[in-house]
PALUMNU-452330 format. One record per residue (C-alpha): x, y, z; residue in three letters; residue number from 0. Coordinates in steps of 0.02 Angstrom, whole numbers, plus 50000, padded with zeros to 5 digits. Layout:
+-------+-------+-------+------+-----+
!     X !     Y !     Z ! type ! seq !
+-------+-------+-------+------+-----+
!     X !     Y !     Z !  ala ! NUM !
...
+-------+-------+-------+------+-----+
//
This chain:
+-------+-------+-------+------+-----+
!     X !     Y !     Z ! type ! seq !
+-------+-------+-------+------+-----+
! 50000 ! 50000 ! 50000 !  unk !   0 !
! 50067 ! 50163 ! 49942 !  unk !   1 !
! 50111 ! 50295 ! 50089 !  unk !   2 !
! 50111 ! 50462 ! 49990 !  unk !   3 !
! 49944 ! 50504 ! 49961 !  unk !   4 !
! 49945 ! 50660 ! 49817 !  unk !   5 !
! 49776 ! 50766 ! 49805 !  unk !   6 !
! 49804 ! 50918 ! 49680 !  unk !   7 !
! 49689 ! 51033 ! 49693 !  unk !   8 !
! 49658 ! 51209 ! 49628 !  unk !   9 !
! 49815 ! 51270 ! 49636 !  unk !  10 !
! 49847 ! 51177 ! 49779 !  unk !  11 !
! 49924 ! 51015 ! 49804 !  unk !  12 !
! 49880 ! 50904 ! 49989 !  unk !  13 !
! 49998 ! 50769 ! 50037 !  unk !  14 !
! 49953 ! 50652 ! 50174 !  unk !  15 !
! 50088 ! 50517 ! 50224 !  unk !  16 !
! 50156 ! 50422 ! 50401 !  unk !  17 !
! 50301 ! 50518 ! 50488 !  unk !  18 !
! 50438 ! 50429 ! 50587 !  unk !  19 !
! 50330 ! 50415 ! 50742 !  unk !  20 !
! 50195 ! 50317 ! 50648 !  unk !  21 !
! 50078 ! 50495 ! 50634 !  unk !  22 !
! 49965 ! 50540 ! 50512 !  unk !  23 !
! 50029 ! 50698 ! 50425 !  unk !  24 !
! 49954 ! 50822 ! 50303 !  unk !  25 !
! 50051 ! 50950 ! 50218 !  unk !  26 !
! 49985 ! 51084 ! 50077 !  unk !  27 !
! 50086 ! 51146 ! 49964 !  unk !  28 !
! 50027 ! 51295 ! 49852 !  unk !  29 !
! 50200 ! 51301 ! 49743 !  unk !  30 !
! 50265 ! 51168 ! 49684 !  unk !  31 !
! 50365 ! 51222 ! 49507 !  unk !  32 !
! 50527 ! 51208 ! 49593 !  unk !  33 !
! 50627 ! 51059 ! 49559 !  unk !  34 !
! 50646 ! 50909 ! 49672 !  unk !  35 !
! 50542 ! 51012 ! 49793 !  unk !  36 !
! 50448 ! 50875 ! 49862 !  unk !  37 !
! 50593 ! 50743 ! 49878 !  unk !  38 !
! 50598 ! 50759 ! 50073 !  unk !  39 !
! 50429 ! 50674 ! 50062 !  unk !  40 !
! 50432 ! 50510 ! 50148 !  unk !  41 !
! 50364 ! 50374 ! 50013 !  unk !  42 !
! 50413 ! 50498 ! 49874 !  unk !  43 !
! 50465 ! 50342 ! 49744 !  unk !  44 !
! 50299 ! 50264 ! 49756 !  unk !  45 !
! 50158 ! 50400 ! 49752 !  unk !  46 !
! 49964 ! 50362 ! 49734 !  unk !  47 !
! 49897 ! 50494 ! 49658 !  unk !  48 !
! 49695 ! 50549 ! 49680 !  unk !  49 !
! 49662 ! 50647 ! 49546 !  unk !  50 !
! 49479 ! 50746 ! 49567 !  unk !  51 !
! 49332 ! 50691 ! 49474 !  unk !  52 !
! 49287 ! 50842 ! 49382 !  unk !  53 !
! 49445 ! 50791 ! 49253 !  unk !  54 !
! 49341 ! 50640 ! 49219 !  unk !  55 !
! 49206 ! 50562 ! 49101 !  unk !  56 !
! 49122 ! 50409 ! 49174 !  unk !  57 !
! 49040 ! 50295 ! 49063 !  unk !  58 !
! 48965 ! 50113 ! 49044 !  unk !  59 !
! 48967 ! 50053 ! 48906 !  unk !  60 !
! 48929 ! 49878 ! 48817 !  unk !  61 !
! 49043 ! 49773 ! 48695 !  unk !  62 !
! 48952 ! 49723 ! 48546 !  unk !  63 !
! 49017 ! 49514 ! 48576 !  unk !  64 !
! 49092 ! 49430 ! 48700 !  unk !  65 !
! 49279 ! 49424 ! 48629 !  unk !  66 !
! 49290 ! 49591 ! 48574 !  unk !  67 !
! 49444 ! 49634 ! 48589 !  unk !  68 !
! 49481 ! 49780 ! 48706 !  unk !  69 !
! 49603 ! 49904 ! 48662 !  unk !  70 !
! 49627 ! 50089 ! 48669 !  unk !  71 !
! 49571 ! 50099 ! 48482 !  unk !  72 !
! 49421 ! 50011 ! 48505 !  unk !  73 !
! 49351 ! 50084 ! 48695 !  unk !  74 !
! 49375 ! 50255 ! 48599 !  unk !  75 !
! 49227 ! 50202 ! 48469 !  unk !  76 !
! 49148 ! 50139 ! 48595 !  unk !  77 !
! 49129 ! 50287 ! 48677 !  unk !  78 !
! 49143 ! 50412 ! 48532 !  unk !  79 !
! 48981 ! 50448 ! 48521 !  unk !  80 !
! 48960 ! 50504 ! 48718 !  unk !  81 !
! 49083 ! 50607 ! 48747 !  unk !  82 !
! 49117 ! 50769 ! 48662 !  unk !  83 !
! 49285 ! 50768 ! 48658 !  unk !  84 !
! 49414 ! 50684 ! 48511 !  unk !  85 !
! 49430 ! 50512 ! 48573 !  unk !  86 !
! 49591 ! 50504 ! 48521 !  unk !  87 !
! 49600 ! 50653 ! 48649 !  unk !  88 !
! 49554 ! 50530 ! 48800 !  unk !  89 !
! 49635 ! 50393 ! 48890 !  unk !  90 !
! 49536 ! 50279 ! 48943 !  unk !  91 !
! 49534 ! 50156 ! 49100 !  unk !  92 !
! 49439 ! 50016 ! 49147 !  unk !  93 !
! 49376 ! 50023 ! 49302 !  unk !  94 !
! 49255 ! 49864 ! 49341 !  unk !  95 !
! 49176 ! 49735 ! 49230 !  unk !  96 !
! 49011 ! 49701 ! 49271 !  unk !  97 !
! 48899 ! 49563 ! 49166 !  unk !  98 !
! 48958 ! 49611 ! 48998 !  unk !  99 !
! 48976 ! 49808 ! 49017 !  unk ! 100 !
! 49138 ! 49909 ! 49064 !  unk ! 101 !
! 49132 ! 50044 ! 49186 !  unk ! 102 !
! 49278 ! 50159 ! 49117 !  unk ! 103 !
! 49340 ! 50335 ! 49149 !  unk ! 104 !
! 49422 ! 50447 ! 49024 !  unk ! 105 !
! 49541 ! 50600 ! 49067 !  unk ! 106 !
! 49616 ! 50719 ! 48926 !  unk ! 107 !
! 49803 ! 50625 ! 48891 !  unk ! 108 !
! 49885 ! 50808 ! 48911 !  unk ! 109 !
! 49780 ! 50835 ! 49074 !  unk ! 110 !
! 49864 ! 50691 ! 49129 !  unk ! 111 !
! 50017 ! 50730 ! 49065 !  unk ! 112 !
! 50047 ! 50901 ! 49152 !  unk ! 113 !
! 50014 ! 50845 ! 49298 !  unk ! 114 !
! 50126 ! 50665 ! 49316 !  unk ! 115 !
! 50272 ! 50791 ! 49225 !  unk ! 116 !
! 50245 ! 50935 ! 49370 !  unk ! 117 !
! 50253 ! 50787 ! 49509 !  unk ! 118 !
! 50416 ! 50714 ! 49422 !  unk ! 119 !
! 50514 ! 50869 ! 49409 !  unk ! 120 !
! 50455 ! 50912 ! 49604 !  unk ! 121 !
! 50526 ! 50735 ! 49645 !  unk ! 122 !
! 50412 ! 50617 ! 49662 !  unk ! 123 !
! 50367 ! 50463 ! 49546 !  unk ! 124 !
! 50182 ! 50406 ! 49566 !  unk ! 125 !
! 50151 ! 50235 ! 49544 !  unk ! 126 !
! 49961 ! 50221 ! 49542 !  unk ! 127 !
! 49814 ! 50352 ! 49493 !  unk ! 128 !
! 49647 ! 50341 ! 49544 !  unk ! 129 !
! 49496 ! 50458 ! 49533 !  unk ! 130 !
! 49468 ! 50536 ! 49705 !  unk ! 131 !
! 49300 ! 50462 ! 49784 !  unk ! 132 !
! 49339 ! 50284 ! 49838 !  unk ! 133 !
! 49345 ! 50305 ! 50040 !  unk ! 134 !
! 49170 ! 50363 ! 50026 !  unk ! 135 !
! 49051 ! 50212 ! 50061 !  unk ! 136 !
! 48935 ! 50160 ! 49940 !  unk ! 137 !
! 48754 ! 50109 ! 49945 !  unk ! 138 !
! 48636 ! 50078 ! 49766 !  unk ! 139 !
! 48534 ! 50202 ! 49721 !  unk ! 140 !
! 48598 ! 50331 ! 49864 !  unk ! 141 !
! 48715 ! 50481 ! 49823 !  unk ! 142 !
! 48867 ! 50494 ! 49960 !  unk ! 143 !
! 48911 ! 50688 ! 50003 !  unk ! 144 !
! 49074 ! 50769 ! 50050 !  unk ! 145 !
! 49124 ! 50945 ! 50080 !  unk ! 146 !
! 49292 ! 50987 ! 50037 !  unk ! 147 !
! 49367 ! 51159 ! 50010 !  unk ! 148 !
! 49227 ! 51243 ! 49983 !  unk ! 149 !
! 49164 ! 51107 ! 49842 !  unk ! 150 !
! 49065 ! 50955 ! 49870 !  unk ! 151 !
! 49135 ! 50772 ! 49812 !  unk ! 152 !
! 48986 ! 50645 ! 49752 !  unk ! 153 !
! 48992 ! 50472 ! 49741 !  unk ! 154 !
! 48818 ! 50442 ! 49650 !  unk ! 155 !
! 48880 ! 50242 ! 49595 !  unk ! 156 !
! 48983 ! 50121 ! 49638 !  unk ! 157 !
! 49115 ! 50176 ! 49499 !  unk ! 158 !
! 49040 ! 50355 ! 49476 !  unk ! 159 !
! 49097 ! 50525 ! 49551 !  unk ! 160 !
! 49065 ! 50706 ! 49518 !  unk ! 161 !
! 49133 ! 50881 ! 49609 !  unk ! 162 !
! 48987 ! 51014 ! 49604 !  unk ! 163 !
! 48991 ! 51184 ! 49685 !  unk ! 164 !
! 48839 ! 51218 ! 49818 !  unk ! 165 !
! 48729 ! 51310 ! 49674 !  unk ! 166 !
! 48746 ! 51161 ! 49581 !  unk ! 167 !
! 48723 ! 51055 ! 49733 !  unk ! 168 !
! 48558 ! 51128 ! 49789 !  unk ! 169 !
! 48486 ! 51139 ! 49600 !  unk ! 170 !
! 48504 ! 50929 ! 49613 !  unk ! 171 !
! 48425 ! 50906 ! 49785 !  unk ! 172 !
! 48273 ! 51039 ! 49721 !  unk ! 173 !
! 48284 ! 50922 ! 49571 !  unk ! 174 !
! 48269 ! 50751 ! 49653 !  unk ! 175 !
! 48179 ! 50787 ! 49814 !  unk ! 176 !
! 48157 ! 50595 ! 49839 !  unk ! 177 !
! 48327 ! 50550 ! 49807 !  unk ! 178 !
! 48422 ! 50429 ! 49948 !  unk ! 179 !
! 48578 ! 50556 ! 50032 !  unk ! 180 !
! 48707 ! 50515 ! 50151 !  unk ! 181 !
! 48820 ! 50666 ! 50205 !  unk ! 182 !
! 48981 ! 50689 ! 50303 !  unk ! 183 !
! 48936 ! 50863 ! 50301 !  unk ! 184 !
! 48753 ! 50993 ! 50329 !  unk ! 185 !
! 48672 ! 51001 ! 50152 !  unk ! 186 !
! 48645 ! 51197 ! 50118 !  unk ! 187 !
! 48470 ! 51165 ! 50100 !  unk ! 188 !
! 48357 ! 51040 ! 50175 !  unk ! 189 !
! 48321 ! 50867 ! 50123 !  unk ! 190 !
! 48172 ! 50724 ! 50180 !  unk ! 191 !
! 48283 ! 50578 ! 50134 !  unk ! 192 !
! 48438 ! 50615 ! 50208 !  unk ! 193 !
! 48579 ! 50523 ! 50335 !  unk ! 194 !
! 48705 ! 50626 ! 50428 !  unk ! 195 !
! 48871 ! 50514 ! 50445 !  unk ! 196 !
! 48988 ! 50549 ! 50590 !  unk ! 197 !
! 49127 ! 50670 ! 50512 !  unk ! 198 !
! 49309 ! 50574 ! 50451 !  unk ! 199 !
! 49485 ! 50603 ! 50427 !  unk ! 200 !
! 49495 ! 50546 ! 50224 !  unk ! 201 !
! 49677 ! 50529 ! 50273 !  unk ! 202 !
! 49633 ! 50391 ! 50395 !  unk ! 203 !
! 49501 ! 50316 ! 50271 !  unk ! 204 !
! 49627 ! 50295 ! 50126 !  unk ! 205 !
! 49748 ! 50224 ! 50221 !  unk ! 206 !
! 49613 ! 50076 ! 50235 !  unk ! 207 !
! 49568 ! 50062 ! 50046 !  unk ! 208 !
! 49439 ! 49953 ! 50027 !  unk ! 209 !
! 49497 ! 49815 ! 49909 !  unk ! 210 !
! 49366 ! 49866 ! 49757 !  unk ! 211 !
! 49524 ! 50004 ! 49718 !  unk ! 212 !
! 49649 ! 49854 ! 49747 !  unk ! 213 !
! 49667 ! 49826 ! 49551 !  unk ! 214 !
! 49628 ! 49998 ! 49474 !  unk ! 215 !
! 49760 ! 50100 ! 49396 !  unk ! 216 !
! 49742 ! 50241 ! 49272 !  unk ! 217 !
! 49930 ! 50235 ! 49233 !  unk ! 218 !
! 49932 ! 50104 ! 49105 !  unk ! 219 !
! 49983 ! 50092 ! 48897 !  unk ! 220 !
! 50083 ! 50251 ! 48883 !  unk ! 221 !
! 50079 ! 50313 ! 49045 !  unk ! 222 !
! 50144 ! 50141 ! 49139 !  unk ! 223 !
! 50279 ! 50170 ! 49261 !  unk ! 224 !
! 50419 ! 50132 ! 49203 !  unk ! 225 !
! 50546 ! 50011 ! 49335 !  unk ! 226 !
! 50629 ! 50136 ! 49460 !  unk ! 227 !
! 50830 ! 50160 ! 49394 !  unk ! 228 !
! 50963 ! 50094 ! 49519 !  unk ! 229 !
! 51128 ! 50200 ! 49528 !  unk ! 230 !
! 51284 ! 50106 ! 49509 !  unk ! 231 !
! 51410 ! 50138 ! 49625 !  unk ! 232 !
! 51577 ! 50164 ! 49526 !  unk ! 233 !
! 51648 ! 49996 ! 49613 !  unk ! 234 !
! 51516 ! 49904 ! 49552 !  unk ! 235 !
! 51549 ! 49987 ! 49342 !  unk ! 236 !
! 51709 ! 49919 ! 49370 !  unk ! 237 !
! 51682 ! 49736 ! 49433 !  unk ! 238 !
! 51556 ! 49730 ! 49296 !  unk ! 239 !
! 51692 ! 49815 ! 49161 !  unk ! 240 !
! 51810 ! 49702 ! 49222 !  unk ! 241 !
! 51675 ! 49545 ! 49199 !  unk ! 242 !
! 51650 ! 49595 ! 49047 !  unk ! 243 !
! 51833 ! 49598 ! 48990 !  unk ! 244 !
! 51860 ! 49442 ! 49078 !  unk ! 245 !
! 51716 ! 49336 ! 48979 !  unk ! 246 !
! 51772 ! 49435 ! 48833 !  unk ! 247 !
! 51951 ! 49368 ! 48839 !  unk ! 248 !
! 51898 ! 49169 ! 48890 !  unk ! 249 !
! 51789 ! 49183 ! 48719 !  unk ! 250 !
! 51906 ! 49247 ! 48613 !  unk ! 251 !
! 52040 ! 49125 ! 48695 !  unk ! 252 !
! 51890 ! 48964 ! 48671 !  unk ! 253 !
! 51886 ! 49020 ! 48483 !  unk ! 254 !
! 52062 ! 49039 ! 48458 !  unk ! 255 !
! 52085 ! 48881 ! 48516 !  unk ! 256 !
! 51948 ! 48820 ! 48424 !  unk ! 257 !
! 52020 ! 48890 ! 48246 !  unk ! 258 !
! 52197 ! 48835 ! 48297 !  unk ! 259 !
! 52140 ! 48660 ! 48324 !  unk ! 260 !
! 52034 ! 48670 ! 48151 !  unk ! 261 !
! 52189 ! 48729 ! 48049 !  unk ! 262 !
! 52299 ! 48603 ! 48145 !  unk ! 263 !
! 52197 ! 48468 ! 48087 !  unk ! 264 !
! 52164 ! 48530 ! 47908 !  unk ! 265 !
! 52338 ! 48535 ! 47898 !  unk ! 266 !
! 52361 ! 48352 ! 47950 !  unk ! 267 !
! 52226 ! 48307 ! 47836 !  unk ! 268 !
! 52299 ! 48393 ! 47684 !  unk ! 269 !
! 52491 ! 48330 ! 47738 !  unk ! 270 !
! 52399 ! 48136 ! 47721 !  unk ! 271 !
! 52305 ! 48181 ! 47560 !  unk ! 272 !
! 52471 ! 48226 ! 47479 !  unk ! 273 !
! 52548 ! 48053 ! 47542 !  unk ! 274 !
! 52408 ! 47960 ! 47490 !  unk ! 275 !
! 52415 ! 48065 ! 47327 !  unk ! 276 !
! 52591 ! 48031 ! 47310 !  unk ! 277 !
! 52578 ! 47837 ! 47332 !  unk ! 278 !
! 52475 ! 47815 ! 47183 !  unk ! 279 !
! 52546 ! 47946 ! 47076 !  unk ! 280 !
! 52729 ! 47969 ! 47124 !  unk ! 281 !
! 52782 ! 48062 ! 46973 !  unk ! 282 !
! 52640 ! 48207 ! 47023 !  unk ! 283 !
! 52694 ! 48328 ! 47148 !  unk ! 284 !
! 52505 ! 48408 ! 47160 !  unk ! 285 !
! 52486 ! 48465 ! 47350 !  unk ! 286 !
! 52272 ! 48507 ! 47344 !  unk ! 287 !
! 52136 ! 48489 ! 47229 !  unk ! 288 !
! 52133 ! 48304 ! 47258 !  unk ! 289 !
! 51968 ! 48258 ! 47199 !  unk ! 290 !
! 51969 ! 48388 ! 47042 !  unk ! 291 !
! 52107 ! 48312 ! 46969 !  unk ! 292 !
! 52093 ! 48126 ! 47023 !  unk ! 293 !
! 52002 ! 48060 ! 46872 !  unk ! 294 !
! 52136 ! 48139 ! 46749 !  unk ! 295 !
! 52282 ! 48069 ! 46845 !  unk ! 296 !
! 52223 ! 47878 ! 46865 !  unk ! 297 !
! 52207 ! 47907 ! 46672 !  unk ! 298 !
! 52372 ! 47944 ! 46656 !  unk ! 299 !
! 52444 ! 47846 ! 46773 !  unk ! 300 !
! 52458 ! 47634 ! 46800 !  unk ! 301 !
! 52415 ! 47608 ! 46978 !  unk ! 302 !
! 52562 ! 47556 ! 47072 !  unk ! 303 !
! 52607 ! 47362 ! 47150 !  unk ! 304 !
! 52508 ! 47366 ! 47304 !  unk ! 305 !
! 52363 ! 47425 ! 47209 !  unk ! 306 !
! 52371 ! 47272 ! 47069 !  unk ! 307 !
! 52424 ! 47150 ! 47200 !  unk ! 308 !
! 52257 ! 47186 ! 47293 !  unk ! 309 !
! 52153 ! 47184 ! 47132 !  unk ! 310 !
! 52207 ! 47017 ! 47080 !  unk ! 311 !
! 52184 ! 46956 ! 47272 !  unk ! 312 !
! 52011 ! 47020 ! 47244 !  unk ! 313 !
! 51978 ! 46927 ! 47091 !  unk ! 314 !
! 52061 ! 46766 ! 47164 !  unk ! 315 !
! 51941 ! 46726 ! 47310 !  unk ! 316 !
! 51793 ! 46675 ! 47184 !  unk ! 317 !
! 51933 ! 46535 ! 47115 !  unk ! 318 !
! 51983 ! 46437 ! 47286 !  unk ! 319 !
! 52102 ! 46328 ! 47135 !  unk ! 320 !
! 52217 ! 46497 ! 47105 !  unk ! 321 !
! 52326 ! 46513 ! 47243 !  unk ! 322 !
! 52472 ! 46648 ! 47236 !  unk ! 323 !
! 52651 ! 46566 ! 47285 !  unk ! 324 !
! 52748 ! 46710 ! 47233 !  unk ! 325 !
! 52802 ! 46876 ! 47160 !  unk ! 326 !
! 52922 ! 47001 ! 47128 !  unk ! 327 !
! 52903 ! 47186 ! 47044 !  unk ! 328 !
! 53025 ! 47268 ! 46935 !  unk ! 329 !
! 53004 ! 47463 ! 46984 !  unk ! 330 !
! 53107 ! 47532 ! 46824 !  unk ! 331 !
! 53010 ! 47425 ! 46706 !  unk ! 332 !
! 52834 ! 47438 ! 46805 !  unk ! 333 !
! 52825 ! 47242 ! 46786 !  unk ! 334 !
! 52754 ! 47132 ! 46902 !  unk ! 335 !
! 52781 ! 46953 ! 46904 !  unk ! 336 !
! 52661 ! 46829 ! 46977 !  unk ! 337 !
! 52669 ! 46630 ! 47014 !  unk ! 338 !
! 52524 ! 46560 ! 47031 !  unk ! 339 !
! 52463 ! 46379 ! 47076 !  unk ! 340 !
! 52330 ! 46323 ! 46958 !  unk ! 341 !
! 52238 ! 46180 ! 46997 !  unk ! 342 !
! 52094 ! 46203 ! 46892 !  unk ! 343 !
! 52147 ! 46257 ! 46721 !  unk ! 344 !
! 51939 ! 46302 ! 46694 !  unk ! 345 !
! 51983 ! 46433 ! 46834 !  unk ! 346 !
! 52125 ! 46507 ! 46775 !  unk ! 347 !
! 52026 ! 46539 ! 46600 !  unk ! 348 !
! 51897 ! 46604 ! 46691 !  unk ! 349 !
! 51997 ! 46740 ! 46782 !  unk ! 350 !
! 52109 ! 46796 ! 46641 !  unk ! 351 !
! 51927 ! 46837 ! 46550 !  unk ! 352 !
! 51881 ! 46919 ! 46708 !  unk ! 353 !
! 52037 ! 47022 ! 46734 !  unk ! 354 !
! 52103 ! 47060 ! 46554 !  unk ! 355 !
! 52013 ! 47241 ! 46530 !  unk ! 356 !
! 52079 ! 47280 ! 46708 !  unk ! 357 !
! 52255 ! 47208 ! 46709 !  unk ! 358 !
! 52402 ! 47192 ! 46555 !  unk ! 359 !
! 52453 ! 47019 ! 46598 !  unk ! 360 !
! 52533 ! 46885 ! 46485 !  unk ! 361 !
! 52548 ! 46689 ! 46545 !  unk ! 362 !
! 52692 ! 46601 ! 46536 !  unk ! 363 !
! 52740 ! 46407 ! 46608 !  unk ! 364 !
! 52832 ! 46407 ! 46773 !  unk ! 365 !
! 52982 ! 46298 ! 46784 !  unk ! 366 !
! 52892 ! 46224 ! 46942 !  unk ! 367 !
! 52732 ! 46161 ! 46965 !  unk ! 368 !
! 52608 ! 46321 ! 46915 !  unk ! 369 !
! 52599 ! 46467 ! 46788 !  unk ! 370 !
! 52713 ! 46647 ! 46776 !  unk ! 371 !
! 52576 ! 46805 ! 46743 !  unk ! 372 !
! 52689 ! 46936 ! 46694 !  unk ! 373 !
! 52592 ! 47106 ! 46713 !  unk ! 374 !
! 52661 ! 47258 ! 46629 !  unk ! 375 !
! 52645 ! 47426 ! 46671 !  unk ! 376 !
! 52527 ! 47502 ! 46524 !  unk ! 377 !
! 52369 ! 47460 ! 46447 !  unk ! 378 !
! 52394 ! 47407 ! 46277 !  unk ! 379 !
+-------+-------+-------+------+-----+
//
């Protein structure tokens, strides 16, 4: 619950709050264009401010379905048309639902303006506005009376308030002789239907709000508070610099590492691509573009010993009766030559068909038991 109470008035501003001692204080102030003049104020940071009805419309009005979506466009048309004012002029605040209707008030935006900017620059941040008129009880169909400063406050509904002068006042009761009244304070003229209530300190009856108000607050969409600003003490800019800098440096250090470990290892892959590269084409010094220029090397270039020794092993498990016994590879002439075991000769047909578009082979009889494949280095 908020412990500045702000009522401006004309000219006038009343401030009721709780001194050190726990005491009710009120304090009028009739200048208040100075700046920071009101930050001595206990509960200066968190303000509710009672603003008096006469800046007010107060209207009920219906949604046309159920869903309708409520907005500050659309509770503008649906008041445009009872108001006089722009109702883009207006800003508008719900203040109870009731069975499909909205109770709302509407204040003039620059109304509202002037008078949270005047309240800022003397010091003080209000966090909640309300139309003045709550702490007076409510009864249906009965208007509750105040006189204050010479004016009279009316609460004639639950969410309904107006400020009329005493001319105005006794025009009403003339008006509505049968009407239900119940007065703090002597009507100027008398009344049949009328309760006198024991006078009150409003101070004392808004510090116990009843909880209707609990949820109301005018300062919403443009005019929501915005979260009080801590100051940072300069210790605090620097452990939060120095934070900074720190996770700063251990993220550029994580992707430094990072980068050095991805360049170490494209280096090791490139250093084993050139190997490899080398192994099969030993005559071409090429250190990158690999793949681009495989196809026109292995044209070019008979694949080495290992590679024909592991083709014709291959090719020799589908003929268990072909067993290798030895060989022996002339590196100047790019010759290989193979003994082999033949124990089927229907085999041995059978993989020189299979083999003679992939290898360069000629057969000739071994002096022991078996045949000599000589396999040359070119394709014919």
């Amino acid at each position: 619950m908020e412990s500045l109470i702000l009522r401006p008035g004309v000219n006038t501003l009343e401030c009721r709050y709780h001194n050190e001692l726990g005491e009710l204080v009120m304090q009028k102030f009739t200048n208040i264009t100075e700046p920071d003049c009101l930050c001595d104020l206990p509960g200066k940071d968190s303000a509710l401010l009672l603003l008096s009805p006469a800046h007010f419309y107060f209207r009920e009005v219906t949604p046309p379905a159920q869903d309708y979506s409520i907005t500050a466009q659309t509770l503008g048309w649906l008041t445009e048309d009872a108001v006089a004012e722009n109702p883009d002029d207006l800003h508008w605040s719900i203040l109870a639902r009731n069975e499909g209707s909205l109770q709302l008030a509407g204040i003039r935006k620059v109304v509202l303006t002037d008078i949270l900017h005047s309240l800022s620059l003397a010091g003080v941040t209000v966090r909640r506005a309300l139309p003045d008129g709550y702490d007076l009880p409510f009864e249906p169909q009965t208007w509750t009376l105040l006189q204050h400063e010479g004016s009279w406050l009316m609460r004639y509904a639950e969410h309904k308030f107006s400020v009329l002068n005493t001319a105005l006042l006794e025009h009403l009761l003339m008006r509505h002789p049968t009407q239900q009244i119940r007065s703090f304070s002597p009507l100027p003229v008398a009344h049949k239907l009328i309760d006198i209530l024991p006078a009150q300190d409003r101070h004392t009856a808004w510090h116990q709000q009843p909880t209707i108000v609990a949820d109301i607050n005018l300062l919403h969409g443009p005019f929501r508070v915005r979260p009080p600003v801590t100051v940072v003490k300069p210790l605090h800019k620097k452990l939060v610099g120095g934070a900074f800098l720190l996770a700063l440096l251990v993220w550029l250090s994580a992707k430094g590492l990072v980068l050095w470990q991805v360049s170490q290892q494209n280096a090791e892959l490139k250093a084993q691509g050139k190997a490899l590269w080398s192994r099969y084409f030993p005559g071409d010094t090429r250190s990158s573009n690999f793949k681009f220029f495989f196809e026109s090397a292995s044209g070019q270039t008979w694949p080495d010993v290992m590679s024909r020794l592991s083709l014709i092993s291959q090719n020799l498990q589908d003929f268990p009766k072909l067993k290798i016994r030895q060989f022996a590879y002339d590196k100047d002439k790019h010759v290989l030559r193979l003994t082999l075991k033949v124990e089927d000769p229907v085999q041995m047909a059978q993989f020189i068909q299979r083999t003679h578009d992939d290898l360069n082979f000629s057969v000739q009889p071994s002096e022991t038991a078996g045949l000599v494949v000589l396999i040359s280095g070119a394709k014919p």
